[in-house]
C-alpha positions in Angstrom: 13.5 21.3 -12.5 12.7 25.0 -12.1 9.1 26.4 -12.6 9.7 27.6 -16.0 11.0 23.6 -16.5 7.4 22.2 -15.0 5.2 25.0 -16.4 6.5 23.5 -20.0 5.3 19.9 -19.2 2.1 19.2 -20.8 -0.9 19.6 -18.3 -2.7 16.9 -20.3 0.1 14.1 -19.5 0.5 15.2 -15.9 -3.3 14.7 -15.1 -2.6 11.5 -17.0 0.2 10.4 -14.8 -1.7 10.6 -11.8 -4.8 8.8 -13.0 -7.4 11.9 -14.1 -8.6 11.1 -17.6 -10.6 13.4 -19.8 -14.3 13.4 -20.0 -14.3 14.8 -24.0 -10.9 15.5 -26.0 -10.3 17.0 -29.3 -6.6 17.9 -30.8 -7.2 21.4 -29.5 -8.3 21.0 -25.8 -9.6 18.5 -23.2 -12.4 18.7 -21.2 -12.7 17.4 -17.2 -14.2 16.8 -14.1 -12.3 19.5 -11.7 -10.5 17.0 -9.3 -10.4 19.1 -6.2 -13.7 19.7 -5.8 -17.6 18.1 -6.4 -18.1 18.7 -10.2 -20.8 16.6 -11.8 -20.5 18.3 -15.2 -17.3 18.6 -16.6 -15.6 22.7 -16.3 -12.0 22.0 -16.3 -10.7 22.8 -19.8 -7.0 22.3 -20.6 -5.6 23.9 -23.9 -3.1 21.5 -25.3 -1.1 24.4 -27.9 -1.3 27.3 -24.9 -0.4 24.6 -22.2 -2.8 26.7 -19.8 -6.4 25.6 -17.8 -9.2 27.0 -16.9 -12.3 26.0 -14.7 -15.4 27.6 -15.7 -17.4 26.3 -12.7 -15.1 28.0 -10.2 -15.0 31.7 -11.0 -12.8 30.9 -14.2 -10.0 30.3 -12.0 -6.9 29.0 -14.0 -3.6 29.1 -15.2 -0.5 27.2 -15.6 0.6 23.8 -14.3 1.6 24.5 -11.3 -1.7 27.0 -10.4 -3.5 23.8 -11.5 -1.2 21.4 -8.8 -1.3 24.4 -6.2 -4.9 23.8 -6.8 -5.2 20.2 -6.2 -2.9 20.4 -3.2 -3.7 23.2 -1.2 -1.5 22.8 1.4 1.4 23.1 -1.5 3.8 25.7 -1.9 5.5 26.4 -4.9 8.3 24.1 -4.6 6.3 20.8 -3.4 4.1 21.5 -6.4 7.7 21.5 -8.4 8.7 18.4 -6.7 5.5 16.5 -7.6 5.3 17.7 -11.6 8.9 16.3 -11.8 8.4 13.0 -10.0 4.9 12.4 -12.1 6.6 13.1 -15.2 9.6 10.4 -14.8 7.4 8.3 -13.6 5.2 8.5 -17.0 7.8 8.5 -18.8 9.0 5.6 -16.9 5.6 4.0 -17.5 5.4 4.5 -21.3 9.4 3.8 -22.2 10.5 1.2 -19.9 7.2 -1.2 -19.1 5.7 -1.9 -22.7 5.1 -5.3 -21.5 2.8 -8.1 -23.7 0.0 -10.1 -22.3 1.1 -13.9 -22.2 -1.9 -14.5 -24.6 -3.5 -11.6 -26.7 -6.1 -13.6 -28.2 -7.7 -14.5 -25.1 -8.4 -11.2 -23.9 -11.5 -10.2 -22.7 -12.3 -6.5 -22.7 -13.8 -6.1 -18.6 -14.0 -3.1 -16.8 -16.8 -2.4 -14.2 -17.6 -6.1 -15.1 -18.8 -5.2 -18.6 -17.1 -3.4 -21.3 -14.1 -0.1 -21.2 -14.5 3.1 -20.0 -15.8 5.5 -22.6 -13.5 8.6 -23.2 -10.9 7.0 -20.6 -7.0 6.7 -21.6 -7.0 3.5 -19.8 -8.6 0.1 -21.1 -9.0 -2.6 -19.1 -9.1 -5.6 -20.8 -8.5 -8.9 -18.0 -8.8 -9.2 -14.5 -7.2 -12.1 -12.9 -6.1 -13.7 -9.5 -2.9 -12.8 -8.0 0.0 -15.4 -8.5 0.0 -15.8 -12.1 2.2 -13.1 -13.2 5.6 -13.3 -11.7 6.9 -9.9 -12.5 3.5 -8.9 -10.5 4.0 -11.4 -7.6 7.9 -10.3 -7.2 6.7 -6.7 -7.2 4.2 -7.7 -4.3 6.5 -9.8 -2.1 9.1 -7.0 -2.9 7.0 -4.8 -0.6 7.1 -7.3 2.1 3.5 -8.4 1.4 2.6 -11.8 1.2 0.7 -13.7 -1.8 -2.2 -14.6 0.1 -2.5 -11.2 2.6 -2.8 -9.6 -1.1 -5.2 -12.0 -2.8 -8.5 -10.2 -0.6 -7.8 -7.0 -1.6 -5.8 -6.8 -5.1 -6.1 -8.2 -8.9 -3.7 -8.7 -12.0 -5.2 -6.3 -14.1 -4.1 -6.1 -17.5 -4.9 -2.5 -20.0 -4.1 -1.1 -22.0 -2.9 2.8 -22.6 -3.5 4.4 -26.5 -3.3 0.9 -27.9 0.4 0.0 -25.4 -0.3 -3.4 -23.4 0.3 -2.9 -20.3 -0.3 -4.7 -16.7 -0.1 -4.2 -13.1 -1.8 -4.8 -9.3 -5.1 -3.4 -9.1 -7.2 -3.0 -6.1 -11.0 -1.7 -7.1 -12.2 1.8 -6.2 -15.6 3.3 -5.7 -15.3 4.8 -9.7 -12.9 1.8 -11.3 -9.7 0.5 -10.6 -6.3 2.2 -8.8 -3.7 0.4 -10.7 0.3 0.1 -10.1 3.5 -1.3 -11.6 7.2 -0.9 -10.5 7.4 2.3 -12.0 4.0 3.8 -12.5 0.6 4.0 -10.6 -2.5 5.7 -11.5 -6.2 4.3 -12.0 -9.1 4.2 -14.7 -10.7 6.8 -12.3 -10.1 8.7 -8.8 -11.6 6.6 -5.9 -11.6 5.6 -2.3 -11.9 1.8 -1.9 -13.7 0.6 1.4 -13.4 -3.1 2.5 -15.8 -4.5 5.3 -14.5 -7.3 7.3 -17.7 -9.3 7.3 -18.6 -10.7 10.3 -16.1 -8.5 12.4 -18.9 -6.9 14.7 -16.7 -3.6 15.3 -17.4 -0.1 14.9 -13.9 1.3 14.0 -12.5 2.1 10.4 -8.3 1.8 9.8 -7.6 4.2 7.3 -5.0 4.5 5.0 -3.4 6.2 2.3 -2.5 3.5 -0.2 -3.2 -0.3 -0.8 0.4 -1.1 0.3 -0.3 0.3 3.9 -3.6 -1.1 3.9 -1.6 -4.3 3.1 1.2 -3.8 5.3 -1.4 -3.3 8.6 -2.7 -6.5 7.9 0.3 -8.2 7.6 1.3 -6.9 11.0 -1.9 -7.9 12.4 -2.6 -11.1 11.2 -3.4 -12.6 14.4 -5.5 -10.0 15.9 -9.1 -10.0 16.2 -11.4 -8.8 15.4 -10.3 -6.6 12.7 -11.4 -3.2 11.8 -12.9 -2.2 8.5 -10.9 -0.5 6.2 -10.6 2.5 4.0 -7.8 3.0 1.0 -7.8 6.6 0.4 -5.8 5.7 -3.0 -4.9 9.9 -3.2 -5.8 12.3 -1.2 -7.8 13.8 -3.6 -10.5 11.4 -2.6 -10.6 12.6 1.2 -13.5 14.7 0.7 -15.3 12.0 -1.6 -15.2 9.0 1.5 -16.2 11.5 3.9 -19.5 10.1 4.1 -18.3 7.0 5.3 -16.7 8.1 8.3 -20.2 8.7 9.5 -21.0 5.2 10.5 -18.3 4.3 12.6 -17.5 5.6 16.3 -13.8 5.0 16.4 -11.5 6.1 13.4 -7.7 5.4 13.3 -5.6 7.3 11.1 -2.4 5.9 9.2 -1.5 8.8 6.9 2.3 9.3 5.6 4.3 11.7 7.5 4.8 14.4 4.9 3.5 17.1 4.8 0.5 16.4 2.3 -0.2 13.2 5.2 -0.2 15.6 8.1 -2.4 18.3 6.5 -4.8 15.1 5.6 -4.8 14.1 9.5 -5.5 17.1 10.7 -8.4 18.1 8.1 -9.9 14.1 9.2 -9.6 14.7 12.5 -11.1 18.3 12.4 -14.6 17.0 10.5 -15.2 13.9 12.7 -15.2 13.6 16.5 -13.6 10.0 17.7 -10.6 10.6 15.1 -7.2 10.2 15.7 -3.9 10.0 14.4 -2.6 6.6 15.0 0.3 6.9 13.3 2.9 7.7 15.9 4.5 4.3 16.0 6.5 4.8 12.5 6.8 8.2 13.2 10.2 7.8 12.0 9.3 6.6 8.6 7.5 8.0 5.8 4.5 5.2 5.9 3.9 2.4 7.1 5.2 0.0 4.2 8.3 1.6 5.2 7.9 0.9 8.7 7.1 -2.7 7.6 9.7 -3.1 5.2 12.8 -2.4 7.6 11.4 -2.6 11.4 12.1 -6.2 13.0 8.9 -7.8 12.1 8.9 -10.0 15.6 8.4 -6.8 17.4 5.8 -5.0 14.6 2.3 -6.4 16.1 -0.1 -3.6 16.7 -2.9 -3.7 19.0 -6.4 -3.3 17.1 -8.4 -0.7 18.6 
């Protein structure tokens, strides 16, 4: 894909595929909360014929797809920005062609999101919530990750949605907004937010911080036997960095386990910059790109790590 390639895919179904919804839409433009910044009213306006965006609460800043992902991801360059319009698009393409999947039993559905009803103006419908372990597809998918039933069960749901009237279902882990959602081929969330788990009871002042449920999943897994625990933080996206800085403030000792790209390391440093008592404690799957990875193919009798 070349730039003239990703400035042609709609800038309405890439904010889709990575979970940012509309606030207001009409067939001739959307209306959003800006996602890289604080915006309580919403100034991002995407034309759907022109293709092009604009953010009124930002000096009118705007332009083409890529402007908007160079935007999102600062420390970008054209080419990563490329690279994550193509990947996006297959996978929601992937999501839409290849995983219209049916709920076991449609008329026992009940609609539930923020324990209540769906989100108004949002793409994405929840309709169930359920314990882990009664959807195989979902329960392969998990163990497939090297993540056991019961280390998942604390942390993660069978959510079931659906997506413009498509039925849809995958593993959801709740978020300070709604819901970060995933499937084989597709992740995104009813709206962008961090999700911070206190171990009750632990009596420790340090916070484990991760990118995505799965490494949040796979530190457990790996420490298991340690105690006490640390509380945890699941960034989701790094989009949300700036939204959980406030609860960085209430611990003494942060621990960083960020992916080693180059979106993770610009993340680490940034954390680590803002809040004294940081640091990267990443260095022992240096060699990997996260620490599923690490946990997927490192010998797992030589994988505990010491809680700090």
């Amino acid at each position: 894909m070349n730039a003239g390639q990703a400035n042609r895919i709609s800038i309405r179904n890439y904010l889709s595929s990575i979970g940012i919804n509309p606030v207001r839409s009409n067939k001739r433009s959307s209306l959003y909360l800006a996602p890289y910044r604080e915006d309580k009213h919403p100034s991002l306006k995407v034309s759907h014929k022109e293709n092009l965006w604009i953010d009124y609460g930002n000096d009118n800043k705007g332009g083409t797809l890529i402007d908007l992902v160079l935007q999102i991801h600062p420390s970008f360059n054209v080419s990563d920005a490329i690279q994550a319009i193509e990947k996006s698009t297959q996978s929601f393409f992937s999501f839409h062609q290849q995983e219209a999947l049916t709920y076991p039993d449609p008329n026992s559905i009940q609609q539930i999101a923020f324990g209540k009803k769906p989100i108004a103006n949002s793409r994405i419908c929840i309709n169930k919530i359920r314990e882990l372990g009664h959807n195989p597809a979902l329960t392969n998918y998990i163990t497939s990750r090297g993540i056991q039933l019961e280390t998942a069960k604390p942390y993660c749901s069978e959510v079931y949605f659906t997506v413009n009237g498509q039925k849809y279902f995958g593993i959801g882990n709740q978020n300070a907004s709604g819901w970060s959602i995933r499937n084989k081929y597709w992740k995104g969330c009813t709206a962008q937010g961090y999700s911070h788990y206190i171990n009750a009871g632990s009596g420790c002042h340090s916070l484990a911080v991760f990118e995505g449920i799965f490494d949040l999943l796979s530190y457990v897994m790996l420490n298991k036997n340690n105690e006490p625990q640390p509380d945890f933080l699941a960034l989701n996206s790094l989009v949300n960095i700036n939204k959980s800085s406030q609860i960085y403030k209430a611990y003494k000792t942060i621990n960083l386990y960020l992916d080693h790209d180059k979106a993770g390391r610009t993340a680490t440093r940034h954390i680590m910059h803002q809040f004294p008592g940081t640091r990267d404690s990443s260095g022992f799957y240096s060699s990997f790109k996260d620490l599923n990875d690490y946990h997927l193919i490192k010998d797992k009798d030589q994988l505990l790590i010491k809680s700090q």
